[in-house]
C-alpha positions in Angstrom: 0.0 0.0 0.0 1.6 3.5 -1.0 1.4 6.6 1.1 -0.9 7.9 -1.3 -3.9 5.2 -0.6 -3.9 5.5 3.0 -4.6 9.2 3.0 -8.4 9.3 3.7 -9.5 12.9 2.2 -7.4 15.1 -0.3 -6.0 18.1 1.1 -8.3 21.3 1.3 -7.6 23.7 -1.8 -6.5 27.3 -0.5 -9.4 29.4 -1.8 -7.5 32.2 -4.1 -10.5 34.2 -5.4 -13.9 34.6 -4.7 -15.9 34.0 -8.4 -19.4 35.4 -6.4 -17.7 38.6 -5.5 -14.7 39.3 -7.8 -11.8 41.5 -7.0 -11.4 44.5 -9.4 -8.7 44.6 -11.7 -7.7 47.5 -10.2 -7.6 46.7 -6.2 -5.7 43.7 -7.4 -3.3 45.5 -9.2 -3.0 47.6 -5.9 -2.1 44.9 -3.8 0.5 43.4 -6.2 2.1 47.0 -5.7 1.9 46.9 -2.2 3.6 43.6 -1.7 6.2 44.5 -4.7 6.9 47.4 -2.3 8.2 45.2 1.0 11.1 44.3 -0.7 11.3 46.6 -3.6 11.9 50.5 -4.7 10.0 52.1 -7.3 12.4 54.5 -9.7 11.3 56.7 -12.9 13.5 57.1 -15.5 13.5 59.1 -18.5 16.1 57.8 -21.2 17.1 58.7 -25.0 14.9 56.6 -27.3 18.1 54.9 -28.9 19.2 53.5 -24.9 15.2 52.4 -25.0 15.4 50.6 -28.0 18.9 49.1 -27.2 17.5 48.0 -23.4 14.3 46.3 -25.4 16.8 44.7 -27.5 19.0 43.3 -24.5 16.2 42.4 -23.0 15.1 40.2 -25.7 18.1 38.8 -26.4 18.3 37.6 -22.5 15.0 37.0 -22.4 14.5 39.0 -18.9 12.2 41.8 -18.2 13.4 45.3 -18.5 13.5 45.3 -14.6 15.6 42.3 -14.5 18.1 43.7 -16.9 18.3 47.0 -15.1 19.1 45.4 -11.7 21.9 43.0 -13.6 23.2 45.7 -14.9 23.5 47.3 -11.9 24.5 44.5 -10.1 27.3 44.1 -13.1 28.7 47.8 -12.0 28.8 47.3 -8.7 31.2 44.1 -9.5 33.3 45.9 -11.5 33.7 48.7 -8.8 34.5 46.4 -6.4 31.2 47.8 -4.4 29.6 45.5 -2.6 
């Protein structure tokens, strides 16, 4: 007999949404922000369109997100300073 036959009831499902009463796009979108900010820091940039097109490109070419590549290339300066 394997470990899985002698359990008696499957495990209770954690309830992630409610489909009676939805959550609204945007209070969800509020508190992925809010969580993003316990461990995170929100920074605006504005940058020539040719460093845009050449981040999109890196990006793609690493397959990351914009805000990966940022903080790896951040990361990468820090290294090279000997910062850290």
């Amino acid at each position: 007999m394997s470990p899985r036959d002698s359990v008696t009831s499957a495990p209770e499902k954690k309830t992630t949404r409610d489909r009676n009463n939805p959550t609204s796009d945007r209070d969800r979108v509020r508190a992925y922000q809010a969580r993003k900010r316990e461990t995170h820091k929100e920074i605006k940039v504005f940058i020539s369109a040719e460093n845009k097109q050449s981040l999109i490109a890196l990006c793609e070419e690493a397959g990351t997100t914009q805000a990966e590549m940022l903080e790896q290339l951040i990361e990468a300066e820090i290294k090279r300073k000997g910062r850290a």
